[in-house]
C-alpha positions, 0 to 999 in steps of 0.5 A, a space after each residue: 078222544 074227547 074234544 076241549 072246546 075252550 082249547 079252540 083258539 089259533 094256538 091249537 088249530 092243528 092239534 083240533 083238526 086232528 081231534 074229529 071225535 064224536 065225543 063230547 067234551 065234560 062239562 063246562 061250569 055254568 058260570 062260564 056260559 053265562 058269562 059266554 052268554 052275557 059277552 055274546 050279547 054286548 058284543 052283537 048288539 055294540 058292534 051291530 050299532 056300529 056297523 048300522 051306523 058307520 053304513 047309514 051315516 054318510 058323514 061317517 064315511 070316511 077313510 078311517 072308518 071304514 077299517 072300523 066298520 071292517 073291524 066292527 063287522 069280524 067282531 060282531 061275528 065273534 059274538 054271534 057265531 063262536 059261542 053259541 056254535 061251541 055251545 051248539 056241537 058239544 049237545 047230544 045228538 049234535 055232529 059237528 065236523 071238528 076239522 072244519 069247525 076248529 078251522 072256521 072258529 080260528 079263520 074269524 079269530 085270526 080276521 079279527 087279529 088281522 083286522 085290529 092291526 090293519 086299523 091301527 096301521 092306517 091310523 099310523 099312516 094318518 099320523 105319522 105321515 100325514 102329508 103322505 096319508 091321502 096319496 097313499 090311503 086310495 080307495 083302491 088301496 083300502 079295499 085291497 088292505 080290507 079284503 087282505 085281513 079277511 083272505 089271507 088269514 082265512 087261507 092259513 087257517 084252512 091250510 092244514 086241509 091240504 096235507 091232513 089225510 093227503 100225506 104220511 103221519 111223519 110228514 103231517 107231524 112235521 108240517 104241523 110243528 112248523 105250521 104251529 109255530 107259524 100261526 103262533 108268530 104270525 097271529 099271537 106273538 108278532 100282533 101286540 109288538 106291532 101294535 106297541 110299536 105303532 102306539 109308540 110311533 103315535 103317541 111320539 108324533 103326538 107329542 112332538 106337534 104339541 110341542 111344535 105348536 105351542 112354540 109357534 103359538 108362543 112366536 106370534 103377537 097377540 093379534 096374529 094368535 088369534 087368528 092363527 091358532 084356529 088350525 093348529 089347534 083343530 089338528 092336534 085336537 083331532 090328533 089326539 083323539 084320534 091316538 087316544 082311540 088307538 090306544 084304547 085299541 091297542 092296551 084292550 087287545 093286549 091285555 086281552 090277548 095276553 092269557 093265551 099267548 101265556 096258555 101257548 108258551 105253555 102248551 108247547 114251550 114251558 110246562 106251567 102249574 097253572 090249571 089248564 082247564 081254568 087258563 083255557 076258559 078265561 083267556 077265551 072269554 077275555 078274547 071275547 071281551 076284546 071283541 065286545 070292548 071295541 065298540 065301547 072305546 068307539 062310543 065313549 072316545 071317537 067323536 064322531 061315532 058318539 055324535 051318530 049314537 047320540 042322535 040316533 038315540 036321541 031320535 028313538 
């Protein structure tokens, strides 16, 4: 049986662990390895900086920020490792234990899902319930919110291993659908109406102390204005950067993530016209390009990542 490696994405885990075959998928067109290729290369070397600089920058340590570096970190993996791995087991020659590659490839895909709402939540925290951030946001707490988003979906992408070759045909079947259908809900259908949600939740908290503000901008005399309108302005600056990157954030891994949510209902809930080999390449790729947009959204949005990237190449 010959093993698709365009079809590794969360959705097929179990249908690929069951895919330990030593023969080689047909042959990809060029156009995709090079764009596989060409994304690789911006997501390692954008996401490298931002990690080098979240690390080596002390002003850059900040709460907020370490759930970027986290992010940065799955991400910058994202480009270093799947591609080249996929690339790397389908050459002549080359064994590649199928079971555990396909679980390893999903483990960064889901750390990465994972990862991307983890730093979105903490902005909803921050914004949405600012008094509460700092009681809330400990740094106990944000090591232990960091090292969920990387165990967690590391233990469900290799738990097929604990039934697989363990049990009978009819029990593994079994397992598989509901296990299938889990990692579906969990990894690919739940994360963009979270993410939506939180958006939402933002941007309406956003708006709200605009509104807020100007009214008591407008109550204050001349004098008292401009004294006063210091602070309130500073905050819904910041605020507003801050729900413009998450935005950024959010409509990316929407986007980008909508062409396999779409290759999943059709592989195991609708039957659609569309090529299957065309639909399995371009979501992939456009899974990569999330990876590979993040620290562009960083660079041209968060202030103060583009203030480090400005000095550090300024100092070059």
């Amino acid at each position: 049986m010959a093993v698709n490696f365009t079809n590794s994405t969360l959705s097929n885990l179990t249908n690929l662990i069951e895919q330990r075959s030593s023969g080689k998928a047909a042959d990809q067109p060029a156009w995709y390895w090079i764009m596989k290729g060409l994304i690789s290369i911006v997501t390692v070397s954008g996401n490298g900086v931002v990690v080098f600089l979240i690390i080596t920058r002390r002003n850059l340590h900040i709460t907020c920020n370490w759930f970027v570096l986290s992010l940065s970190i799955v991400d910058f993996f994202v480009g270093l490792l799947l591609p080249w791995l996929s690339f790397i087991c389908r050459q002549e020659g080359i064994s590649c234990d199928y079971a555990v590659f396909f679980s390893a490839f999903n483990t960064v895909l889901a750390i990465s899902v994972a990862n991307t709402c983890m730093m979105t939540f903490d902005r909803y925290i921050g914004l949405v319930y600012a008094l509460q951030y700092r009681m809330f946001m400990t740094p106990k707490r944000i090591i232990l919110l960091t090292a969920s988003t990387w165990v967690f979906p590391a233990i469900l992408a290799f738990l097929p291993f604990l039934w697989h070759g363990h049990v009978s045909i009819e029990i593994q079947n079994q397992a598989k659908k509901i296990y299938t259908a889990a990692m579906l809900i969990i990894f690919e259908f739940l994360p963009p109406v979270i993410l939506l949600f939180m958006y939402m939740q933002i941007l309406h908290t956003a708006r709200k102390l605009r509104r807020q503000t100007a009214v008591q901008l407008a109550q204050l005399s001349f004098n008292q204005a401009s004294e006063s309108n210091i602070i309130p302005n500073s905050r819904q600056r910041l605020q507003e950067r801050s729900v413009r990157v998450i935005g950024a954030v959010v409509i990316l891994f929407v986007l980008c993530w909508t062409f396999d949510i779409y290759k999943s209902l059709c592989r195991h809930y609708f039957k659609c016209s569309v090529d299957k080999t065309v639909l399995d390449q371009v979501s992939l790729l456009f899974i990569y390009t999330n990876s590979a947009l993040n620290p562009v959204v960083y660079a041209l949005l968060k202030r103060d990542i583009r203030t480090e990237l400005r000095n550090l190449f300024r100092c070059s």
